[in-house]
N, C-alpha and C positions, 0 to 999 in steps of 0.2 A: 309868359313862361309856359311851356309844354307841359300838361300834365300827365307824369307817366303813373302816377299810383293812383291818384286817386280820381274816384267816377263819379256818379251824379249822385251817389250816396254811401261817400267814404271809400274805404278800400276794401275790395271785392277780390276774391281768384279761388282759384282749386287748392286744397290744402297740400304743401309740401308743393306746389309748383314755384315757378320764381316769382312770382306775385303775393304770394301767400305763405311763407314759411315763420319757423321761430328766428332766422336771423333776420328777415323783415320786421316781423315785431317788434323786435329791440330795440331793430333802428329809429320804427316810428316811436319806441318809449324814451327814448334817448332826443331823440329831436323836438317831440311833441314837449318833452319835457323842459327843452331848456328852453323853448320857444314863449311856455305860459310861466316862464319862472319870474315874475317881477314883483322887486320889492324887498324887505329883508323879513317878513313874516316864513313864517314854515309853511313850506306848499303842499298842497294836496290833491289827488288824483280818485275817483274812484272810480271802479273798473268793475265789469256786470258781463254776462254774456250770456248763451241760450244754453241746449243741453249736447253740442255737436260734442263727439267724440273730440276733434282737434280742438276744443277750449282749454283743453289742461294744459297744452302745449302752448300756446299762444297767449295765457294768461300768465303762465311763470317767466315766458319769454318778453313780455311785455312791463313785469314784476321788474324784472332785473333790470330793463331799457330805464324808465323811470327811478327809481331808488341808486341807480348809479349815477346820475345828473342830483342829485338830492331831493327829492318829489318824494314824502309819505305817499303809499298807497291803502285806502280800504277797499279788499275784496268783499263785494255784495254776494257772488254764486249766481248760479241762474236768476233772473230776472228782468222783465220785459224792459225794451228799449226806454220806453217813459218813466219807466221808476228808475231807470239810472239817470236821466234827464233830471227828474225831480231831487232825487237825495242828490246831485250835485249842487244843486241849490241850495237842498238844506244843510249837509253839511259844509254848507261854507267852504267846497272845495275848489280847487282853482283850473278843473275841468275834467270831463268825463270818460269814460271807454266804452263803447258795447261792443264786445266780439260776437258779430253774429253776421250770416248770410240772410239775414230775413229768411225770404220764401224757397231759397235753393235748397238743392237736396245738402244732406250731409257729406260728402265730398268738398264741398264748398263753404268758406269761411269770411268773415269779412272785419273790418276795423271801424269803428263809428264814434265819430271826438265832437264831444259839447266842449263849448267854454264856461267860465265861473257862471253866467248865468243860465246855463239849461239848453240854453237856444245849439242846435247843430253848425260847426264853425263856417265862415263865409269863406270865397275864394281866396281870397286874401291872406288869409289864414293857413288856408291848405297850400298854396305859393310857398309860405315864407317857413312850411313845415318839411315839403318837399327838399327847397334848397338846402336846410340844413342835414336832411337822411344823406345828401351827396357831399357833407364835410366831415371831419373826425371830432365827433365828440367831444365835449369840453367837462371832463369826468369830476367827476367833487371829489377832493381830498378823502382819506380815511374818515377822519372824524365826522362829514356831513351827509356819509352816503344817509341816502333815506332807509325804512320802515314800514313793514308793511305787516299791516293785520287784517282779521277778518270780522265784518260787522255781522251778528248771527241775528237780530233783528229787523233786517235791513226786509224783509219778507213783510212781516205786522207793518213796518209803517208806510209799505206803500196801499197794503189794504185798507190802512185806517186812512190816505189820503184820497183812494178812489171811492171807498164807501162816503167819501165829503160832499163827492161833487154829485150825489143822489139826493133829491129835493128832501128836505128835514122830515117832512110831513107824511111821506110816502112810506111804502114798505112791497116788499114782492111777496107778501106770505100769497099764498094760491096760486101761483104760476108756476108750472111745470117747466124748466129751461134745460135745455142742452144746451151741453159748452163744450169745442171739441176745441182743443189746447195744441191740436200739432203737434202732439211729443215734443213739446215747445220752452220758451223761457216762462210761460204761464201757468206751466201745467199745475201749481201748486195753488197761485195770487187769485185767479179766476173763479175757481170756482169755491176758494175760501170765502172771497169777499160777496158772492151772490148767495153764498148760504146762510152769511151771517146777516142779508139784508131782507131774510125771510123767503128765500125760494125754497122747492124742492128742486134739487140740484141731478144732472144727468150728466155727467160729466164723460169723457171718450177723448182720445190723443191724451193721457195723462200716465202713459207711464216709458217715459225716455227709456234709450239704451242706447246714447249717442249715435245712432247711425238710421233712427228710423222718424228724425226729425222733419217735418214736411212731407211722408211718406205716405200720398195715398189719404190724407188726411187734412184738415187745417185751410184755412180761407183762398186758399189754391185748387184743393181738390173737396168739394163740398157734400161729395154723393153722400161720407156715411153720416154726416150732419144729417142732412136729410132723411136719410134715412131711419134713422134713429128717433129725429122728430115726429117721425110718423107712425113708427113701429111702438112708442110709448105715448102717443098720444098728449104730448109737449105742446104749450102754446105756441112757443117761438124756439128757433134755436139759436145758436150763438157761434162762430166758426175766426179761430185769431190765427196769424201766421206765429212762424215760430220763433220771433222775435216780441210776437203782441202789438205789431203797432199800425195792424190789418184789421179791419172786421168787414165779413160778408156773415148776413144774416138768413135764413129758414123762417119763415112763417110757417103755421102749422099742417097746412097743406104740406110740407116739403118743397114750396118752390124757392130757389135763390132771388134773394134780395141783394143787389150790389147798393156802391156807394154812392150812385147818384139820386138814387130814389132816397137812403139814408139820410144825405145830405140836403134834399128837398126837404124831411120831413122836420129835423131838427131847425133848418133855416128859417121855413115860413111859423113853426112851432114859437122859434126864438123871436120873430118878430112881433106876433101877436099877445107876447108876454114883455114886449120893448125890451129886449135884450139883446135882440140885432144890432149892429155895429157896422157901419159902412154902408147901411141901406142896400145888401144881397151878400154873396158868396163869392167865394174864390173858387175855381177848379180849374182844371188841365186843358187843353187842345182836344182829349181822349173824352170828355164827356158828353155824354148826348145832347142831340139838339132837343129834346126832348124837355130834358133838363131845363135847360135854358128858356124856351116857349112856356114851361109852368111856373117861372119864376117874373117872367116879366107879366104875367098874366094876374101877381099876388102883389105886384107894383116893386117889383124886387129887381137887381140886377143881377147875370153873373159876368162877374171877369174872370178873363182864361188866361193859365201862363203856360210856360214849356210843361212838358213832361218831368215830374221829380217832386216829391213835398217840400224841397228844402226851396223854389221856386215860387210854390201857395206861402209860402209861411213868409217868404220875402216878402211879397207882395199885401199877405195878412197886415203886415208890422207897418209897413209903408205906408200904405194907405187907413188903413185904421178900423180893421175888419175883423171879427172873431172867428167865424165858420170859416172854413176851406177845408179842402181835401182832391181825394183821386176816386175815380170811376172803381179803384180796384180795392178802395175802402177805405186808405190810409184818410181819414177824419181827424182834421185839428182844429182844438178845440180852445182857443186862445184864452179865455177865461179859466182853464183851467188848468192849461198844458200850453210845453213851448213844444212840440211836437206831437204828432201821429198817434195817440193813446187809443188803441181797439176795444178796451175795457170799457172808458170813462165814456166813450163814444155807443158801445153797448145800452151805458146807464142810463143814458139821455134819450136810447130809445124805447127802454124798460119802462120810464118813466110817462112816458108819454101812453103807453099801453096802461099802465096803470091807471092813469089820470081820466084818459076816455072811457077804457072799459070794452073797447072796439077791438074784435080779433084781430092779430098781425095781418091776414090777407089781406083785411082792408084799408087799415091803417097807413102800411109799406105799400099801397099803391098809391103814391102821390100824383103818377103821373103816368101818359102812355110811351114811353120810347119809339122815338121812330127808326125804320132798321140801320142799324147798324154791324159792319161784318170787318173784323180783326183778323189778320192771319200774320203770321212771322214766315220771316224767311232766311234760314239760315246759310252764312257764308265763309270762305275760310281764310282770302284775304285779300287785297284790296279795297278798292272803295265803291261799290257797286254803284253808288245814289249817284256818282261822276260819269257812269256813262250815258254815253250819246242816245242808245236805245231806251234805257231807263228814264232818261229825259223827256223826251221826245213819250213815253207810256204815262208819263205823271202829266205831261199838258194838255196832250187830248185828255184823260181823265177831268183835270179839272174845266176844261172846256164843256163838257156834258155834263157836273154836274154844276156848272153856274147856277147860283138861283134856285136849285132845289137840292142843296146839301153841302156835304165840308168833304173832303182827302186831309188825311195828316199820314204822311211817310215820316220816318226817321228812325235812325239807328239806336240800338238798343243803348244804353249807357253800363251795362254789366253782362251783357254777352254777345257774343257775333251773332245775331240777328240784325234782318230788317223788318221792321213795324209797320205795315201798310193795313191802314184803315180808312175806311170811306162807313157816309151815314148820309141817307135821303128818303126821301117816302115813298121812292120807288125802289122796294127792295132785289128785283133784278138788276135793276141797273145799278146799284151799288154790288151784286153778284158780280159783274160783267166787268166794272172799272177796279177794283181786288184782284179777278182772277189777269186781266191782261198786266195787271201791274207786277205784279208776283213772277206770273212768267218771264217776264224782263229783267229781272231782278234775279232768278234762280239762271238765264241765261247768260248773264254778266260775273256770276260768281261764281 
């Protein structure tokens, strides 16, 4: 079956476009609903989102899609992707919502469905979600429309669950931390739960006003992180999108630490403490080769999958792995999350500074990256990656760099872009095989 709504991480579009509205949300409350209704217990749904101005809309719109199939719902309010992951576990609900675009601007909104256990739904799932958004409803009688309240606690108990996954023994009293929140679904959990763990807390991106979410701030745009780390004299800093289920990190110099170096240091960390699981990592096609040469060098593997968490986490489960993640930070952390936690993924590197006593520069330099050069390219319809010319620039490309590097082209999964990246240790010639690729690609589109 065609997927027309949903992308490689839920349903995504411009708010109020046809992709994106409150009669779409109802529909997906109305389908998703009868979809997870099994059984004769009372059902339950609970529903979280970040701080976009269209959440009020798409939350009441989604209220009435659900409670009209008979699905109690509890409203959580802002908060991060993982803790509505997790309270749908805890409370025994019979699966999740997060309205959020992650890292887009606030124009942008998007739909994100766990099932009763946590975990984000498989294809299968969204298939058989779909076909029903395209039938009429099967509406419950008067007497079983559902209920909806709001949990006002639902904040404390995702901080008493991230403060868990911080070693017993530990504490951050003396560490100065920034935490820039995105104007995000964090802005409150984050820098609650680092306070209460004994930092002195700097907190930035924490005061929404629905429309300046992702703006200029947050694990996208890292300058005032940095700059802040350095202007206060901060050990490390701490940067979440504004969903929270991103971390890019600051050491104290101010320079960006992404997730592959993150991901090395947790992995070989976790292994030397035998809590490694599948003997290496999981990451994406996107991660350096870099990456990969420091792991096999610590007798570790990695395995690569598509572009997308829900792809790592597939793979996590399957094969029998705990670490995985994305180059762009999403860290999952299978021991204590069935998904992307920016927080909990923070703690573990907090943790780790604690324990050595080693500044972040040195620490978050696990490895040397070899170059690698990302460019997007944006198009407005057709299939660019189909043409002849574009073909014919991605085979020489991978011709030249046989043997000393990777190409990974491919189209965006939530916006018309294409992703053309190259990485090899001859940083021109990954300049030269980008820039002719690109041009083929902006000439076909």
């Amino acid at each position: 079956m065609t997927r027309t709504f949903f992308g490689t991480d839920g349903i995504r579009g411009r708010t109020n476009a046809p992709k994106m509205n409150a009669a779409l949300a109802m529909r997906v409350g109305t389908a998703a609903g009868a979809h997870f209704r099994r059984g004769d217990h009372r059902h339950r749904v609970v529903i979280g989102k970040d701080t976009r101005l269209s959440g009020y809309m798409l939350e009441n719109a989604m209220v009435a899609g659900f409670t009209s199939v008979g699905m109690d719902v509890v409203l959580v309010g802002p908060m991060p992707t993982p803790a509505v992951a997790m309270l749908t576990q805890s409370m025994r609900a019979d699966m999740g919502v997060m309205i959020s675009a992650s890292h887009n601007p606030y124009e942008d909104n998007g739909i994100k469905l766990f099932g009763p256990d946590g975990y984000k739904l498989s294809d299968a799932d969204e298939a058989a979600i779909e076909a029903l958004m395209g039938e009429e409803p099967a509406l419950s009688p008067a007497a079983d429309i559902g209920r909806a309240r709001r949990v006002e606690d639902a904040r404390g108990r995702y901080i008493h669950f991230a403060k868990s996954t911080f070693p017993d023994h530990l504490r951050l009293d003396g560490l100065r931390i920034v935490v820039d929140c995105a104007h995000g679904a964090a802005y409150q959990v984050a820098p609650s739960a680092l306070w209460e763990l004994g930092a002195e807390v700097i907190a930035i991106g924490v005061e929404p006003n629905g429309k300046n979410i992702n703006d200029n701030c947050g694990s996208t745009h890292p300058q005032a992180m940095c700059e802040t780390v350095v202007a206060s004299g901060a050990h490390i800093g701490i940067a979440l999108d504004g969903d929270a289920d991103r971390l890019i990190i600051a050491d104290e110099t101010g320079t960006v630490i992404d997730g592959d170096q993150l991901m090395a240091l947790i992995g070989t960390s976790w292994a030397r403490h035998g809590s490694l699981a599948g003997g290496g990592i999981v990451a994406t096609v996107m991660s350096n080769l870099g990456l990969e040469r420091h792991l096999r060098s610590e007798g570790l593997d990695l395995v690569r999958t598509s572009v997308g968490d829900r792809y790592v986490l597939e793979k996590m489960r399957g094969d029998g792995f705990n670490v995985g993640g994305e180059q762009s930070g999403h860290i999952i952390l299978s021991d204590y999350a069935t998904t992307g936690d920016g927080l909990v993924a923070a703690l573990q590197v907090l943790a780790e500074l604690v324990e050595t006593g080693e500044p972040a520069s040195a620490l978050l330099h696990q490895f040397d990256p070899v170059p690698q050069l990302l460019r997007n390219v944006r198009f407005s319809a057709g299939k660019p990656l189909e043409n002849a010319r574009v073909k014919d620039a991605i085979a020489q490309a991978e011709a030249e760099l046989d043997g000393a590097g990777r190409l990974v082209i491919r189209p965006s999964g939530t916006e018309p872009l294409i992703r053309v990246m190259a990485e090899g240790d001859d940083a021109a010639q990954v300049e030269r095989v980008v820039a002719r690729i690109c041009e083929a690609v902006q000439a076909a589109a």
